[in-house]
Structures are given as structure tokens and as C-alpha cells.
gemmi code that builds the backbone of each chain (N, CA, C; Angstrom):
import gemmi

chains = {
    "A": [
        ("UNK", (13.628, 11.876, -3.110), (13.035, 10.550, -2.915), (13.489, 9.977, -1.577)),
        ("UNK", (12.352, 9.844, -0.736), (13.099, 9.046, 0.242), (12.748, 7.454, 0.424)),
        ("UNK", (13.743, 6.771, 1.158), (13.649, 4.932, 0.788), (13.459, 4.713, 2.249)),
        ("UNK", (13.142, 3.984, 2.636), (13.273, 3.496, 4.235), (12.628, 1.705, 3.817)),
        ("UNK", (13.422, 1.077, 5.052), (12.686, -0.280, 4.841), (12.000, -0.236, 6.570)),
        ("UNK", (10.783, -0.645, 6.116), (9.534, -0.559, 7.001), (9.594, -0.519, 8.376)),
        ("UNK", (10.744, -1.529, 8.981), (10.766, -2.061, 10.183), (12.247, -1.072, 10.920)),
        ("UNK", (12.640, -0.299, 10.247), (13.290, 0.974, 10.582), (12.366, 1.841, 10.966)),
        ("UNK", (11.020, 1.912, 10.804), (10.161, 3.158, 10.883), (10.014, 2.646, 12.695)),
        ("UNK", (9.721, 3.454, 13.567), (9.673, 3.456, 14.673), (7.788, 2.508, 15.000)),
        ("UNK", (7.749, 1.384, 15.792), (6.459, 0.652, 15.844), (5.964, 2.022, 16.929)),
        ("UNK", (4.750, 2.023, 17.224), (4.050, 2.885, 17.921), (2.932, 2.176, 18.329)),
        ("UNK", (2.142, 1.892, 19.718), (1.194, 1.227, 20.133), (-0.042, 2.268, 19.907)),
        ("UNK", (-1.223, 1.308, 19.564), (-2.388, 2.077, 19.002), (-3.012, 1.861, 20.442)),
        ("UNK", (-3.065, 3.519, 21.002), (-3.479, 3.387, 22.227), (-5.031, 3.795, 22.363)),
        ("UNK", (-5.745, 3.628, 21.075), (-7.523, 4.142, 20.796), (-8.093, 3.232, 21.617)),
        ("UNK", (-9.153, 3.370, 22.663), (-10.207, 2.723, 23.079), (-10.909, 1.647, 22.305)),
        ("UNK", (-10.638, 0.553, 22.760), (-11.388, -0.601, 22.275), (-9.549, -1.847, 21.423)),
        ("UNK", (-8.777, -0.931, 21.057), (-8.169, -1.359, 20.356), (-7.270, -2.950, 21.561)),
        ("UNK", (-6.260, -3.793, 20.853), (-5.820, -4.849, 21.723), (-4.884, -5.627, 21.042)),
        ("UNK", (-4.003, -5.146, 21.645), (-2.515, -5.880, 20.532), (-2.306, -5.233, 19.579)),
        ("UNK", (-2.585, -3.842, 19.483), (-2.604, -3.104, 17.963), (-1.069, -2.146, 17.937)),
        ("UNK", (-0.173, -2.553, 16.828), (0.844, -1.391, 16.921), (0.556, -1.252, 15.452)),
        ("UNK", (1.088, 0.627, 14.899), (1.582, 0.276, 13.758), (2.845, 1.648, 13.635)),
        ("UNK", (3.165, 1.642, 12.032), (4.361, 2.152, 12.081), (3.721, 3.351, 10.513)),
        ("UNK", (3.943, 4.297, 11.070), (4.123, 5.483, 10.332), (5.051, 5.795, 9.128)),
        ("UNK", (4.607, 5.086, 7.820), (5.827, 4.797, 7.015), (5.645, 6.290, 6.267)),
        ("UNK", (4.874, 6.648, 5.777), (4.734, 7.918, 4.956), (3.950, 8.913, 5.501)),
        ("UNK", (4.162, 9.965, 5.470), (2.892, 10.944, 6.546), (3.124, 12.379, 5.637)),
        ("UNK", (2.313, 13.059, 6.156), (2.573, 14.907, 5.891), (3.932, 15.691, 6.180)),
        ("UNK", (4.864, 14.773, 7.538), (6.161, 15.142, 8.082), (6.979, 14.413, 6.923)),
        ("UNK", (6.463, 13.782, 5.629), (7.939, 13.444, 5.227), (7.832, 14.184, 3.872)),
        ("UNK", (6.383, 15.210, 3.837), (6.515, 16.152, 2.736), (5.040, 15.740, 1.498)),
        ("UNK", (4.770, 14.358, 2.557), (3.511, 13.279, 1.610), (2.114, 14.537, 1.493)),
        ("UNK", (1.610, 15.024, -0.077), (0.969, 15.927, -0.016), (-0.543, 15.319, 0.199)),
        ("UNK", (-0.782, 14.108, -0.127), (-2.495, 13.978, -0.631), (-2.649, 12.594, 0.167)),
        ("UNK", (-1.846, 11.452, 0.891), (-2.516, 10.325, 1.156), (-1.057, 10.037, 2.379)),
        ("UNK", (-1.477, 8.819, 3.651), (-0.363, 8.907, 4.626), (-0.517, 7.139, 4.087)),
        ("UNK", (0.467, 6.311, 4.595), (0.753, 5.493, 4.494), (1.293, 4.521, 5.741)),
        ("UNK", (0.666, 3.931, 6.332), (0.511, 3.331, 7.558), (0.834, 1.839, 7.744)),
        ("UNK", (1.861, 1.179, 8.348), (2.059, -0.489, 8.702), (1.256, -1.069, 9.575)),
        ("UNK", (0.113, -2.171, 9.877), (-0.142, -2.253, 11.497), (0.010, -3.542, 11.642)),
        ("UNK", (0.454, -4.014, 12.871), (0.851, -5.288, 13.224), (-0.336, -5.469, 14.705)),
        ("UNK", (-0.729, -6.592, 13.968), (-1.669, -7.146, 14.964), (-1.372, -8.224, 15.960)),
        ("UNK", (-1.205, -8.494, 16.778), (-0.811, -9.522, 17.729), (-2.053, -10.964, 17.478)),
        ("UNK", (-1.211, -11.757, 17.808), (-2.040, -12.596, 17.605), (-3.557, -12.835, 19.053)),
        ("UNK", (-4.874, -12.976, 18.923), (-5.912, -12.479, 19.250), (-6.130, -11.231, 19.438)),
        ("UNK", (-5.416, -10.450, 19.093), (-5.733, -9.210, 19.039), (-6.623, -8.447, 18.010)),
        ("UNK", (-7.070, -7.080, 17.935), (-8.062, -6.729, 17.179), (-7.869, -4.849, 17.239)),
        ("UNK", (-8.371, -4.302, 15.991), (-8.604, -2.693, 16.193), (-9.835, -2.995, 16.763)),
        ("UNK", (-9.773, -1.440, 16.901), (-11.566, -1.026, 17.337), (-12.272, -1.062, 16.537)),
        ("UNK", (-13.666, -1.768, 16.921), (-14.994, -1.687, 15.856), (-15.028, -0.233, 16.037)),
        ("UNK", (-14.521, 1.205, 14.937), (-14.603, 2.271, 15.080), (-15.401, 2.673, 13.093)),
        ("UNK", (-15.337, 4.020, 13.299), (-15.827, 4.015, 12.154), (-15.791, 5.835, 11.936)),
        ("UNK", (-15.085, 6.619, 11.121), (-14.850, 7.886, 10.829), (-14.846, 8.398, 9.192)),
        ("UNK", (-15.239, 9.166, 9.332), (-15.308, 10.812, 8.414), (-14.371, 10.525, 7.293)),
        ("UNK", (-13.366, 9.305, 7.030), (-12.344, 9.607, 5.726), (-12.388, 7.936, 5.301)),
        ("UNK", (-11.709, 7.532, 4.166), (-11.911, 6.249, 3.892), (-10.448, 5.331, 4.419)),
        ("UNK", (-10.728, 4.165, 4.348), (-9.044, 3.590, 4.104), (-9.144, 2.304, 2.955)),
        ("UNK", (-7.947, 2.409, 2.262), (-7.315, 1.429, 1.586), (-6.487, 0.620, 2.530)),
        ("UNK", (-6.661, -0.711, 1.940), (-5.903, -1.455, 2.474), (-5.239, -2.553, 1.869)),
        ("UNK", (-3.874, -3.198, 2.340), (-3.603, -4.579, 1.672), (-3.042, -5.145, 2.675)),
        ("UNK", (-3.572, -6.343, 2.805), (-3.007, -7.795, 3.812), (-1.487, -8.332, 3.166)),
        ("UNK", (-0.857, -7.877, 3.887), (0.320, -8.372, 3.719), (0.810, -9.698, 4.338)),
        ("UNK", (0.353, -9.686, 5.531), (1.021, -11.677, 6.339), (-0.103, -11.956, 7.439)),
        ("UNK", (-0.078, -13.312, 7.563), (-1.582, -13.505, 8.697), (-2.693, -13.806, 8.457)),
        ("UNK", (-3.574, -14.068, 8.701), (-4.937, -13.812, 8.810), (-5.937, -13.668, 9.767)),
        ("UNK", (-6.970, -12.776, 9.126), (-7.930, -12.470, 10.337), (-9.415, -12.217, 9.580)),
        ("UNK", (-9.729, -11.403, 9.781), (-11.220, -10.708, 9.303), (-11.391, -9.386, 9.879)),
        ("UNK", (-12.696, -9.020, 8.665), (-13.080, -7.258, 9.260), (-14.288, -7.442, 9.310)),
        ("UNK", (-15.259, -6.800, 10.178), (-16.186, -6.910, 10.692), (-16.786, -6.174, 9.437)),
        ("UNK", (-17.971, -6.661, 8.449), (-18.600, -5.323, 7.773), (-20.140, -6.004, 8.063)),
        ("UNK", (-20.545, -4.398, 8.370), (-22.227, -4.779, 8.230), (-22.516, -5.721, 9.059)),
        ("UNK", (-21.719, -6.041, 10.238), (-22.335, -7.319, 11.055), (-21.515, -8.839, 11.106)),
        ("UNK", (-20.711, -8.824, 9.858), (-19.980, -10.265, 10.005), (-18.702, -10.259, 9.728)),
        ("UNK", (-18.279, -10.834, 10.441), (-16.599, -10.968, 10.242), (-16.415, -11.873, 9.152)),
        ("UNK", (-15.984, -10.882, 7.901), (-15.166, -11.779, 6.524), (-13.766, -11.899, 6.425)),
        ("UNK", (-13.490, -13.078, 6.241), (-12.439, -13.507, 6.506), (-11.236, -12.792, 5.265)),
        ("UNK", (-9.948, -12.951, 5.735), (-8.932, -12.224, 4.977), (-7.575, -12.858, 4.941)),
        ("UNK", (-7.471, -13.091, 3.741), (-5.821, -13.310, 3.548), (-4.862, -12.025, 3.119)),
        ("UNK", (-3.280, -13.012, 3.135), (-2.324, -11.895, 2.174), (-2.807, -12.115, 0.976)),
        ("UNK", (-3.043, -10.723, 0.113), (-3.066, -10.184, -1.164), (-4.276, -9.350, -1.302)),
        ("UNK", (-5.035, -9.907, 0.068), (-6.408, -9.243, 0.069), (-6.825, -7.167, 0.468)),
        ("UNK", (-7.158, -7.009, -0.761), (-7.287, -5.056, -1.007), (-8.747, -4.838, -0.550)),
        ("UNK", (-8.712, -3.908, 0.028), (-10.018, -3.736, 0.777), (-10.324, -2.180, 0.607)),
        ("UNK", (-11.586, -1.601, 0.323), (-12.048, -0.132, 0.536), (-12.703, 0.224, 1.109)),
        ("UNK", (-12.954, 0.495, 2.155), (-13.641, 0.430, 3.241), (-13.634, 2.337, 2.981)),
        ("UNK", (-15.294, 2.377, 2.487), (-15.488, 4.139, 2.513), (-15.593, 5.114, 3.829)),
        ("UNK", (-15.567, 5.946, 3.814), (-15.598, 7.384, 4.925), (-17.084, 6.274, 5.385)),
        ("UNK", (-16.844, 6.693, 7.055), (-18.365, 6.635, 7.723), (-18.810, 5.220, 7.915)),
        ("UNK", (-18.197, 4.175, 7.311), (-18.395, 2.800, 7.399), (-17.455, 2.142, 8.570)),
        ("UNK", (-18.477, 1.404, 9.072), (-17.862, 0.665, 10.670), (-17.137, -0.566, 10.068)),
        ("UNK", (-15.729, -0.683, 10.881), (-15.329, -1.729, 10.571), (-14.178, -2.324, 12.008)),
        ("UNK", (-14.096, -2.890, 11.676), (-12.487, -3.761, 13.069), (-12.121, -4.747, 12.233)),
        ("UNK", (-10.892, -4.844, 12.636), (-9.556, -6.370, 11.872), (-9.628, -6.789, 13.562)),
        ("UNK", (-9.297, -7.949, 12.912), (-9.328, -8.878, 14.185), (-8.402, -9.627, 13.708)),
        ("UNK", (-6.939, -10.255, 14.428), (-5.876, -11.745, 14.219), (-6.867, -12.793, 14.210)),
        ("UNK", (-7.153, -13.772, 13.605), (-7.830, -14.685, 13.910), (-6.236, -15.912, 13.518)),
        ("UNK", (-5.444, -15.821, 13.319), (-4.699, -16.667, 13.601), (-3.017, -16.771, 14.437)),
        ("UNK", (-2.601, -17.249, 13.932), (-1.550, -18.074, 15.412), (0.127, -17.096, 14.465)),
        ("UNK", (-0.565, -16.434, 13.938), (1.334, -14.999, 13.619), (0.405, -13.672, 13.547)),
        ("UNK", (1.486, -12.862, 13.343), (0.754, -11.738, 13.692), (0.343, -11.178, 12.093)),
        ("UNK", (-0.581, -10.542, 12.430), (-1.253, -10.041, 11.202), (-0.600, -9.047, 10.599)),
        ("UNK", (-0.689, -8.569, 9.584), (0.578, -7.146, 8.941), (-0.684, -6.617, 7.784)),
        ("UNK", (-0.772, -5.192, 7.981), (-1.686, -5.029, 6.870), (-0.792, -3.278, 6.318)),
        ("UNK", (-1.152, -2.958, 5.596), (-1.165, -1.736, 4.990), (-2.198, -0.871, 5.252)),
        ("UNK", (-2.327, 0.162, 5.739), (-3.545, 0.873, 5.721), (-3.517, 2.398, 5.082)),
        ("UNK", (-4.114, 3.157, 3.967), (-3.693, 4.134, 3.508), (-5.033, 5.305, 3.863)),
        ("UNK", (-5.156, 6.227, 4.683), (-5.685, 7.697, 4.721), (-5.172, 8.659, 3.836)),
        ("UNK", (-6.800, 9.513, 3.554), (-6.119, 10.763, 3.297), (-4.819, 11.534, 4.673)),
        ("UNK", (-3.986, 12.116, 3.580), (-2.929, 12.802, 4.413), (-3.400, 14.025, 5.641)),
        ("UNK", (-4.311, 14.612, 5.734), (-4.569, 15.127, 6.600), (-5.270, 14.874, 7.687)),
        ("UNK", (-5.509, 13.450, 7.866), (-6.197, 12.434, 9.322), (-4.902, 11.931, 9.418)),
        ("UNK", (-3.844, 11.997, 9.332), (-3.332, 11.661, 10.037), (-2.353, 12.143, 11.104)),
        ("UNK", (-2.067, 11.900, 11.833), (-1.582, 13.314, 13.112), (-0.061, 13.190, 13.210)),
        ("UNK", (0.740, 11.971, 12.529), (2.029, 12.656, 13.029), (2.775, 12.175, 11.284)),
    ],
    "B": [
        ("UNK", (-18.237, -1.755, 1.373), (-16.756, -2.055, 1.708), (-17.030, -3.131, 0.687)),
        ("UNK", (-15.543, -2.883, -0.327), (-15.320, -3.398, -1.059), (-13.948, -4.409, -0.935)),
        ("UNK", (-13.555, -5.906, -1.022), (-12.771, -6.628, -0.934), (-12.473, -7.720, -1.744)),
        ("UNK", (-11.234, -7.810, -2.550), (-11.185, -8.194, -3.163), (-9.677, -9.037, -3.486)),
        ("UNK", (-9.670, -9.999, -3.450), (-7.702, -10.425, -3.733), (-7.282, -9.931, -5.445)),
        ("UNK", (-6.045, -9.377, -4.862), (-5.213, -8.822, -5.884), (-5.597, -9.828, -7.358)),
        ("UNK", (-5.270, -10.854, -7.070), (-4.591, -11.785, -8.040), (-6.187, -11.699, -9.016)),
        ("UNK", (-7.436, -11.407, -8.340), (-8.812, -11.710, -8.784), (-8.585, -9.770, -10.124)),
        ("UNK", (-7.933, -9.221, -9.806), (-8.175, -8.012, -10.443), (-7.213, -8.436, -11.916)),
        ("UNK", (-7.798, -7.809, -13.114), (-7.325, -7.994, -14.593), (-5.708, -7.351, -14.463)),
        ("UNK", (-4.883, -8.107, -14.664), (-3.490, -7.891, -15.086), (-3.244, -6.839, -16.273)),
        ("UNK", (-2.911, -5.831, -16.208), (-2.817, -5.392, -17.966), (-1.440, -4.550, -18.063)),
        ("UNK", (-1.195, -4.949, -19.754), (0.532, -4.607, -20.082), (0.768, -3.236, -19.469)),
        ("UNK", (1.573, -2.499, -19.262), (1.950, -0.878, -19.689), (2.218, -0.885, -20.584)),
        ("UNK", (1.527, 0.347, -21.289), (2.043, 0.171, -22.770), (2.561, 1.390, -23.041)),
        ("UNK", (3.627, 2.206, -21.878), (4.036, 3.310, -21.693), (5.417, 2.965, -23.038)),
        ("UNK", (6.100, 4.311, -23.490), (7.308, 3.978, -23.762), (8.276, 3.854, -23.169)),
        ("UNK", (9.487, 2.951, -23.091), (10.252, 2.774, -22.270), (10.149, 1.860, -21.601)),
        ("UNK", (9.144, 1.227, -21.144), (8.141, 0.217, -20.400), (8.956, -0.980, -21.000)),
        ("UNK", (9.576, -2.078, -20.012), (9.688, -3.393, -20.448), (9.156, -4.471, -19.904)),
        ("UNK", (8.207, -5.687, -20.271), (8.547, -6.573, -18.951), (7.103, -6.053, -17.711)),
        ("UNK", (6.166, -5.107, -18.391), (5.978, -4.435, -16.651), (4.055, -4.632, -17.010)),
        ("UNK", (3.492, -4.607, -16.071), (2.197, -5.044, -16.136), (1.649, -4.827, -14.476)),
        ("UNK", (0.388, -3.898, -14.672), (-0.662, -4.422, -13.100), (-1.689, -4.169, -13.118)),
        ("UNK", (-2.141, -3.971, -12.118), (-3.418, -3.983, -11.786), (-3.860, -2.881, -11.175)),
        ("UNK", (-4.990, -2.098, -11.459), (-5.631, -1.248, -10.710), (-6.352, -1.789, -9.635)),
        ("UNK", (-5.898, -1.781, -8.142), (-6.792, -2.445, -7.057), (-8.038, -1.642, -6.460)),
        ("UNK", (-7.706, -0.497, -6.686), (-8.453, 1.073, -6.257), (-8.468, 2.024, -7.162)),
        ("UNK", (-9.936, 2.659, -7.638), (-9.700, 3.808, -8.108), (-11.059, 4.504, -7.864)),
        ("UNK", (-10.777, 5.255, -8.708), (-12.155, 6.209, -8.672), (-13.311, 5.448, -9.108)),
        ("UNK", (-12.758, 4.846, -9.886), (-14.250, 3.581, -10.703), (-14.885, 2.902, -9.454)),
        ("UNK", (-13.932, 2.920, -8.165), (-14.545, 2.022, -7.114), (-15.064, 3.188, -6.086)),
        ("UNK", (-14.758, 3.893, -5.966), (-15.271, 5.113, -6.167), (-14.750, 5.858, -4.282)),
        ("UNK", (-12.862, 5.371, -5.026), (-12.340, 5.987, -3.815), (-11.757, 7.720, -4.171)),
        ("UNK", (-11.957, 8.488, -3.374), (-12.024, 9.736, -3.571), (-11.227, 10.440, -3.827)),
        ("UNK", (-9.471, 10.085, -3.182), (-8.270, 10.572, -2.689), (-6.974, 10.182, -3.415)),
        ("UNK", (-7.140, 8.639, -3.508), (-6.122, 8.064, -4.239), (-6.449, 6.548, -4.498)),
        ("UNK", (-5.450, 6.313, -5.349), (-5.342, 4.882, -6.054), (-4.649, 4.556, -5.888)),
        ("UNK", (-4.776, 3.132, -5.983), (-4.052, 1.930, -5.340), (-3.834, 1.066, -6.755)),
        ("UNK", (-2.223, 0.736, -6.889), (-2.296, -0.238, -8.486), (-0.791, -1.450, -7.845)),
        ("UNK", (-1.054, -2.302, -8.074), (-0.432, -3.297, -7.870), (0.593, -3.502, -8.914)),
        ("UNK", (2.335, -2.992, -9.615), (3.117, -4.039, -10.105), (3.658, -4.929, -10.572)),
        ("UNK", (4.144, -5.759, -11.546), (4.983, -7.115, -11.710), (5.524, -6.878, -13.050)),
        ("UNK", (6.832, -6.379, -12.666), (8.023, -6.551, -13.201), (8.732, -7.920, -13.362)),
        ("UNK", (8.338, -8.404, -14.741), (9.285, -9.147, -14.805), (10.707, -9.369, -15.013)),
        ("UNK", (11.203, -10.819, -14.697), (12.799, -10.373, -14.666), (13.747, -10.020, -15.977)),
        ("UNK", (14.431, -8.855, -15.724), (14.782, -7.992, -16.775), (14.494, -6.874, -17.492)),
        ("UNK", (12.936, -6.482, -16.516), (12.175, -5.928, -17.500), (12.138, -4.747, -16.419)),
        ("UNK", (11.518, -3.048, -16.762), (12.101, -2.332, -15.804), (10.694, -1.573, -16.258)),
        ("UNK", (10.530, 0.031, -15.701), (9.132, 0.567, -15.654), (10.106, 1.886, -16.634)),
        ("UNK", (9.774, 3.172, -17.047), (10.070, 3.529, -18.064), (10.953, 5.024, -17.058)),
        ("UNK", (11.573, 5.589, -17.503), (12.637, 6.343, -16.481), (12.033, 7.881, -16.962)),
        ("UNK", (11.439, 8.265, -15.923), (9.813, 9.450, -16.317), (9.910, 10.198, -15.062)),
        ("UNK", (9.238, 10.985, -15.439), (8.376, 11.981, -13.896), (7.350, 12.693, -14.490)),
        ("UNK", (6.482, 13.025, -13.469), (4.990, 13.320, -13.411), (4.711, 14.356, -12.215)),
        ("UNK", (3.533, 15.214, -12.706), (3.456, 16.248, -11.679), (2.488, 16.030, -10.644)),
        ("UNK", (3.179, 14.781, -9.778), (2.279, 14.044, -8.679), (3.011, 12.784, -8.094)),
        ("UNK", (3.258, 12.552, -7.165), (4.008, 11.419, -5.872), (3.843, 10.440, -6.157)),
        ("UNK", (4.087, 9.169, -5.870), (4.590, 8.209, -6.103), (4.325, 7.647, -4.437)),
        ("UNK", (3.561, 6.792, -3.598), (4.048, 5.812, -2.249), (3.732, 4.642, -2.907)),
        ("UNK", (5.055, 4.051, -2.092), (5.275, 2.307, -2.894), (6.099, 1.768, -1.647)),
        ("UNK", (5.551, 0.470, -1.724), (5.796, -0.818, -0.699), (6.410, -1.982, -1.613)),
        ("UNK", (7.081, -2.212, -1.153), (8.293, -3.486, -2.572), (7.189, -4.655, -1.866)),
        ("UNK", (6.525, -5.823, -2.221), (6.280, -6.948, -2.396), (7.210, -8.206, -1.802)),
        ("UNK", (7.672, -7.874, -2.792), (8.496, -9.515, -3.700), (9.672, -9.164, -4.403)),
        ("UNK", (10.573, -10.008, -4.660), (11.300, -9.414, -5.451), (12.380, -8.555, -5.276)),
        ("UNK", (13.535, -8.600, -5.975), (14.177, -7.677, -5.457), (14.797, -6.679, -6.663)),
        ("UNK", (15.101, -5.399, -6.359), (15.464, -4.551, -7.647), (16.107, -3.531, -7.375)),
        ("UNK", (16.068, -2.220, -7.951), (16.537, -1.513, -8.332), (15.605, 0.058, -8.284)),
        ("UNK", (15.639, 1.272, -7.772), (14.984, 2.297, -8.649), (16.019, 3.532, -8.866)),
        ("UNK", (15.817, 3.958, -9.590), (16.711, 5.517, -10.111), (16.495, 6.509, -9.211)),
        ("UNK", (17.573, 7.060, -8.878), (17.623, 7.879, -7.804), (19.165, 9.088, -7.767)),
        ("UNK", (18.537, 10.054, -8.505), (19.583, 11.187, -8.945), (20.578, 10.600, -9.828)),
        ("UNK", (19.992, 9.572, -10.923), (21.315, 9.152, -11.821), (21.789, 8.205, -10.936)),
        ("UNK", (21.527, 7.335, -9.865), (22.260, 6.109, -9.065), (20.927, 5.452, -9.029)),
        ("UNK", (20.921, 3.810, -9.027), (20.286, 2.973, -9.101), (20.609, 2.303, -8.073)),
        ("UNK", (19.446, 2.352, -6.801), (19.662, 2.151, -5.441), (18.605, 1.343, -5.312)),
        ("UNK", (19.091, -0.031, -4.411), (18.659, -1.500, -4.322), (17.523, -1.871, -3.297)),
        ("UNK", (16.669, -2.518, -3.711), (15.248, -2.289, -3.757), (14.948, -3.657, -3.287)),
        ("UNK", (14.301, -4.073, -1.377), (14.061, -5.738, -1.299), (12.619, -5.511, -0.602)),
        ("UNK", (11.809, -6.618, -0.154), (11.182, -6.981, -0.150), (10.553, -5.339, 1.473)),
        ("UNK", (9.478, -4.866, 1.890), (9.293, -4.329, 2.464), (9.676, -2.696, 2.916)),
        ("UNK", (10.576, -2.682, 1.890), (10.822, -1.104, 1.560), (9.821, 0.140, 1.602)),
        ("UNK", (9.799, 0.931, 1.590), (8.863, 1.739, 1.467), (9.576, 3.086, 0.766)),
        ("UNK", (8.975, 3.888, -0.195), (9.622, 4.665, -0.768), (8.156, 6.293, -1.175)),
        ("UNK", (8.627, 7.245, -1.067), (7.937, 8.358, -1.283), (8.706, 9.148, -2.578)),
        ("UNK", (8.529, 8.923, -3.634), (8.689, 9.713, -4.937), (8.201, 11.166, -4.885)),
        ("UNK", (8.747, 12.084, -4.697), (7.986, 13.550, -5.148), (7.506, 14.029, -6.191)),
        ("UNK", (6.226, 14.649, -6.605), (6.086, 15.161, -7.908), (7.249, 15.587, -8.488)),
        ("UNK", (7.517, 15.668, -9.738), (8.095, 15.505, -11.040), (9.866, 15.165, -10.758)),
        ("UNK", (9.622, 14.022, -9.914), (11.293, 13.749, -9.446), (11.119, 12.415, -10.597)),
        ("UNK", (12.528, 12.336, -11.478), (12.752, 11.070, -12.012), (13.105, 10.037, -11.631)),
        ("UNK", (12.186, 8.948, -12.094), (12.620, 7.593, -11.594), (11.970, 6.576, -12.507)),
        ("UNK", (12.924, 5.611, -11.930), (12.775, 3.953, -12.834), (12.776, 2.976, -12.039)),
        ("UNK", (11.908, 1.907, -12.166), (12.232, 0.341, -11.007), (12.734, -0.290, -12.189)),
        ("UNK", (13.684, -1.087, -11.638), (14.491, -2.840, -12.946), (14.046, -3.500, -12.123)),
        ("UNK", (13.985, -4.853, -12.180), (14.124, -6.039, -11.720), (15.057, -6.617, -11.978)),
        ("UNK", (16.139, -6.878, -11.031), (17.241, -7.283, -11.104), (17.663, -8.554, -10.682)),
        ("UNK", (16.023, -9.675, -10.201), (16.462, -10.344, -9.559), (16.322, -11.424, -10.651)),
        ("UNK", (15.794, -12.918, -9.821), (14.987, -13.687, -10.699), (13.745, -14.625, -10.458)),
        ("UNK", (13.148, -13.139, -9.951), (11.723, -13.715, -9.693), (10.615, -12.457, -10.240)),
        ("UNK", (9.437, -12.109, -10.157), (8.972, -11.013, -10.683), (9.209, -9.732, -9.196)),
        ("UNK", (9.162, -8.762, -9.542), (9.273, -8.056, -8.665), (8.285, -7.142, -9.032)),
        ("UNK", (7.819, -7.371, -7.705), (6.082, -7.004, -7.251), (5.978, -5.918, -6.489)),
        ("UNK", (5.235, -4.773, -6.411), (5.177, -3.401, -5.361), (3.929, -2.721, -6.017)),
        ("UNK", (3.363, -2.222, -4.031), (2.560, -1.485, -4.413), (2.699, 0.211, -4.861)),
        ("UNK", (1.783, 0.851, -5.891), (2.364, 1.971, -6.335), (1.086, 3.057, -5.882)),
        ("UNK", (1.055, 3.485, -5.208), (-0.191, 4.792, -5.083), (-0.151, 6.201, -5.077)),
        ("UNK", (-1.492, 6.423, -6.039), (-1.232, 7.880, -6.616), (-2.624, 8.541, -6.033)),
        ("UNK", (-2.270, 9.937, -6.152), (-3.799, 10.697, -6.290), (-4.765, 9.971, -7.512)),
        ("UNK", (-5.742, 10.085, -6.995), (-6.890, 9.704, -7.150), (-7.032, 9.918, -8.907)),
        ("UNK", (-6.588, 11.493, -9.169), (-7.557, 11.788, -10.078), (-6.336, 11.747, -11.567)),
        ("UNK", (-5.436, 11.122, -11.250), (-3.904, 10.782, -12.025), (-4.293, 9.462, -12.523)),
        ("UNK", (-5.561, 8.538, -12.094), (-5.503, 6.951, -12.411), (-6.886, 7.176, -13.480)),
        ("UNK", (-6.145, 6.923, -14.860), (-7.267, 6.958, -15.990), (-8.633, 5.778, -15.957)),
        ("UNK", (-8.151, 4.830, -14.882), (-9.248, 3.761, -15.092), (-9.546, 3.218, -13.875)),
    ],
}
model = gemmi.Model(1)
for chain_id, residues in chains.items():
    chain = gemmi.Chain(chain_id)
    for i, (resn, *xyz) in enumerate(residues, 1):
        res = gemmi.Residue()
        res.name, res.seqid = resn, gemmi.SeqId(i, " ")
        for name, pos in zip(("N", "CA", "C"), xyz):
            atom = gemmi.Atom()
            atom.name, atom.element = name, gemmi.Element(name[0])
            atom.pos, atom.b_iso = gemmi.Position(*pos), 0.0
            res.add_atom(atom)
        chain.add_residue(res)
    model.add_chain(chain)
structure = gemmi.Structure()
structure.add_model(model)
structure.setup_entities()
């Protein structure tokens, strides 16, 4: 079993095209033995945003602190903490900070999209 | 894309043996018709602990709220708010709540391990 508290995990800047103020932190992956799903922190800066991107696997998610919105289908819906989201394989989406702390979300992939 | 706040999803007991005190929510599953894994939300109340088991399938969990406890080789190692923890298939373990508030974490499994 391994334990780590979150902000021990090393932050890493999301250096994808389009992205802006985006870090996150690699809490669970394939390197820590994780067989079927990776487990991801991301901290959004405040006006900052991911990329309106959109790929081949799904993500889970939970809003942990902040708020902002995700772009679906055209409109940015708004999001608090507690808010779980499923956003399927192939569906376009972006988080955006829409407020004044930084945003903190959870984001979960299958384990083999993710690269480290 | 499906979104939804935690608190909006049906609460329900465990009615595992061993189980005290412990109750959540399915936020993700196959019913929503995620492919890989599930997502179930927690709340341990205080005193009350999850049942001291293993299963032939992982365990990723994010502590909430709350502060506690999980089993770890026969030692009960202390559990706060932002933790992150990777359980291995059929490794034993237990969460208490040791504090005095509910202690809340997210728990995610393969997909095809979540009966509902």
C-alpha cells in the first residue's frame, strides 16, 4: 500500500498547446504499479484554463476547491467543489478558473494514457 | 458529459460485515456508462470504520475531510485531509474514523467490481 499526501507529489506544468496556468501532479500512475486507471491533481491558476481538447479515452472527475466551468457542447457550465463529472472518450471539453483561488480538481484516465 | 454534485447522488448504508458507521455513494459507474472504472464517494461516521477485507482488485482513494486511520500490515497509519493512497489487489485493509467529524474519501475501483 502506498500513502503519499498530494502536495508531496512533484507539481508538473501542463505544457499542451492551448493550455494557461495549468499544472498538475501525478498522484497514482502505471510507475506506482496502478493496473487499470491513473489518478491525476490539477491546479488551475486563477484565469487560467486547459485546452478546449478532446481524445480517444474518458475522464472522471471531482472539484475539489475553486470555481470555474467546462465547456460542453458549446457552453461553459459552471462548477463547484463536490461537483463529479464524466466526460466520455471523444467528447470536447476545457476547465476554465473563473474565480479569484486557484481551482483544484481530480482528474482520473484509463492507466495506459497516461505517460509517466 | 455527465455532471452532477456529490451530495445530489443517493447515500446508501454498507451493509458489508464488519461495516460500522459507513455509507456512500456511487458517483460513476457502468450504469453511467463509464467503461474503466468507478468512482464512489465515502462517509464514515465518527467511530464507525469500513470492514478489515481484501479483494482481487485496487483500491485509489483521496481523503476528503476528516481525519482517520487505515490498516496497513497490522499498523493503523493516520489518515488527513488530501492524502492519496493506492491499495493493491488482495492487500488487507480498513479506514476508522478517528476524528470528530465524518470522514469523507474518494474510493475508485475497476469498473466491472461496482455492482450498481
Amino acid at each position: 500500500m502506498t500513502i503519499i499526501p498530494i502536495n508531496q507529489v512533484p507539481l508538473e506544468k501542463v505544457e499542451m498547446p492551448g493550455a494557461e496556468g495549468c499544472a498538475y501532479r501525478v498522484a497514482i500512475s502505471r510507475r506506482d504499479g496502478a493496473p487499470t486507471f491513473a489518478m491525476r491533481v490539477f491546479d488551475v491558476a486563477v484565469g487560467g484554463h486547459t485546452p478546449l481538447h478532446q481524445h480517444p479515452y474518458e475522464h472522471e472527475v471531482f472539484i475539489l476547491e475553486g470555481v470555474g466551468t467546462v465547456w460542453r457542447e458549446g457552453n461553459d457550465v459552471a462548477l463547484q467543489p463536490g461537483d463529479v463529472l464524466l466526460i466520455p472518450a471523444d467528447e470536447k471539453h476545457q476547465f476554465k478558473n473563473t474565480g479569484s483561488g486557484t481551482l483544484k480538481f481530480i482528474c482520473l484516465i484509463p492507466a495506459q494514457f497516461q505517460k509517466c
